[in-house]
VOBA-1610 file (N, C-alpha, C; in pm, whole numbers, padded with zeros to 5 digits, always signed):
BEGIN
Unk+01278+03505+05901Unk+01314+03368+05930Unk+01273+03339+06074Unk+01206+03258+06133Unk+01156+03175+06239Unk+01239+03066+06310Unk+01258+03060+06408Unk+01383+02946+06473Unk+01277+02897+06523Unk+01278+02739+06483Unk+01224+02650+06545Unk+01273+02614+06651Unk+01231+02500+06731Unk+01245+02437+06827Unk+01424+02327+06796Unk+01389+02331+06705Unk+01496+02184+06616Unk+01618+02254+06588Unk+01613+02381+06512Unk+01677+02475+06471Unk+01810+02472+06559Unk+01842+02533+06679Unk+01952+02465+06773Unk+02030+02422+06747Unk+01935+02235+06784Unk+01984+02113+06753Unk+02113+02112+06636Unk+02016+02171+06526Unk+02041+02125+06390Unk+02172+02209+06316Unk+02182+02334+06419Unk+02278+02413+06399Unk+02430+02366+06430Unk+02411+02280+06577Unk+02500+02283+06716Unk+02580+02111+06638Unk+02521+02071+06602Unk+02536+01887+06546Unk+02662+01879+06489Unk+02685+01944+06351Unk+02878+01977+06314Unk+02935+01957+06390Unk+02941+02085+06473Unk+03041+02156+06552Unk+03054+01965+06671Unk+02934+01966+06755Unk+02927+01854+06853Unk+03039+01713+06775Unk+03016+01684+06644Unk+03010+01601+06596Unk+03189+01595+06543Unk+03250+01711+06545Unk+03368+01743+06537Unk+03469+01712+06665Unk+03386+01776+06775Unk+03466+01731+06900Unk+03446+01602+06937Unk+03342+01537+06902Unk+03355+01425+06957Unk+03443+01324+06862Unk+03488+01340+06742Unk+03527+01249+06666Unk+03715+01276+06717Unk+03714+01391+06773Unk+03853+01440+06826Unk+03862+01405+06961Unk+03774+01391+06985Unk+03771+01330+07146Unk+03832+01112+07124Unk+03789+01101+07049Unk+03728+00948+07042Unk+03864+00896+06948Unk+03927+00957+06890Unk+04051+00957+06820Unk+04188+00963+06950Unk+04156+01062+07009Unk+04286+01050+07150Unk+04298+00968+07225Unk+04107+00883+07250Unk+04155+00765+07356Unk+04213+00644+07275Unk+04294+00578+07333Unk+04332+00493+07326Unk+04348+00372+07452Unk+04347+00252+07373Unk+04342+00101+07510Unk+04450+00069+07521Unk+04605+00085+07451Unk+04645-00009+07443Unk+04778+00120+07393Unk+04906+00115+07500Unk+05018+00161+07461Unk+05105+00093+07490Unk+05213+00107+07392Unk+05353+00012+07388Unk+05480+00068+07373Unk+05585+00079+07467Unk+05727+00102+07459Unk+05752+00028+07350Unk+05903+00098+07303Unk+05967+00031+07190Unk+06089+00126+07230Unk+06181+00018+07243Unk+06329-00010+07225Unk+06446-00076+07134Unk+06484-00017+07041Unk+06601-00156+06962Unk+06638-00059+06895Unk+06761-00092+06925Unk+06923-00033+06858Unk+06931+00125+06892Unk+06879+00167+07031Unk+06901+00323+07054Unk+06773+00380+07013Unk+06689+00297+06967Unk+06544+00445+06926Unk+06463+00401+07028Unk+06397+00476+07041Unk+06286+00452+07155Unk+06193+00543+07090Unk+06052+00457+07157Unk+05943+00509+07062Unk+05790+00469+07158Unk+05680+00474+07098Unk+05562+00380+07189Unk+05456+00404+07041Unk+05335+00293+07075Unk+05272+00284+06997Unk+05143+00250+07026Unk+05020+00359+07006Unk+04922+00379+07112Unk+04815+00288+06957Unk+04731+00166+07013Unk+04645+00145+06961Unk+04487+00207+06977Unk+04420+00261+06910Unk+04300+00311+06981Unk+04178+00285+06883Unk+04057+00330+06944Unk+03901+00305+06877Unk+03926+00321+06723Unk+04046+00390+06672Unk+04001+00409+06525Unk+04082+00405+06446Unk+04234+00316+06456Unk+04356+00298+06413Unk+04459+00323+06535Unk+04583+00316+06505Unk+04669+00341+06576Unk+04770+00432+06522Unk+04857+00485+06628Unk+04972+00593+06641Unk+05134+00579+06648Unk+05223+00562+06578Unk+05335+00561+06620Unk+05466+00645+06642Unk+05504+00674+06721Unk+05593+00773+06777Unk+05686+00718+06796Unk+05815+00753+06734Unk+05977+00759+06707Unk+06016+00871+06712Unk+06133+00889+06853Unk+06237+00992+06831Unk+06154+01127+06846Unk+06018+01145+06870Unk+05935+01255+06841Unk+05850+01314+06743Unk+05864+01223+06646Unk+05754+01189+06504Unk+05688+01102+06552Unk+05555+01147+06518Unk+05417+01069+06519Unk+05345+01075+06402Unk+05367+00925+06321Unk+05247+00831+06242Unk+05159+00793+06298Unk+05033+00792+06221Unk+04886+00764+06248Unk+04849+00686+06115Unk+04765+00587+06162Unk+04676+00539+06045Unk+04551+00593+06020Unk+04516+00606+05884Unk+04402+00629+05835Unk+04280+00578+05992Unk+04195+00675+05987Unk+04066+00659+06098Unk+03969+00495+06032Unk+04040+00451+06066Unk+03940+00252+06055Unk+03911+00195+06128Unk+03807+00129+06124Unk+03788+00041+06260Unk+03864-00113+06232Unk+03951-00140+06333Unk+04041-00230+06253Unk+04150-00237+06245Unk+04285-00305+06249Unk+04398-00273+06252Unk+04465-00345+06137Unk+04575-00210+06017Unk+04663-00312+05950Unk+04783-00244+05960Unk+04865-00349+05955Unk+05043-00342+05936Unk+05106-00369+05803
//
């Protein structure tokens, strides 16, 4: 078997393509406190759905571009 020039590339792309989708999932623009009736919580909107955290549980939406409630 012969390793091309491309070969690398073509190997390394997954793996690259994994961290970056884990990278790009954590940022977020846009976080929000939440307070009412004793819970406290925040709720991080970002590039590919959003996150919500109560009490120390964290919900996530499906990866969309887009936001639904």
């Amino acid at each position: 078997m012969t390793l091309r020039p491309a070969t690398p590339g073509f190997i390394y792309s997954p793996r690259r393509s994994v961290v970056l989708y884990s990278l790009i999932k954590s940022v977020y623009f846009l976080k929000a406190s939440l307070s009412v009736e004793n819970i406290d919580g925040t709720v991080d909107f970002g590039t590919l759905g959003h996150c919500v955290t109560i009490s120390g549980l964290t919900t996530c939406s499906n990866a969309t571009i887009g936001y639904e409630f």
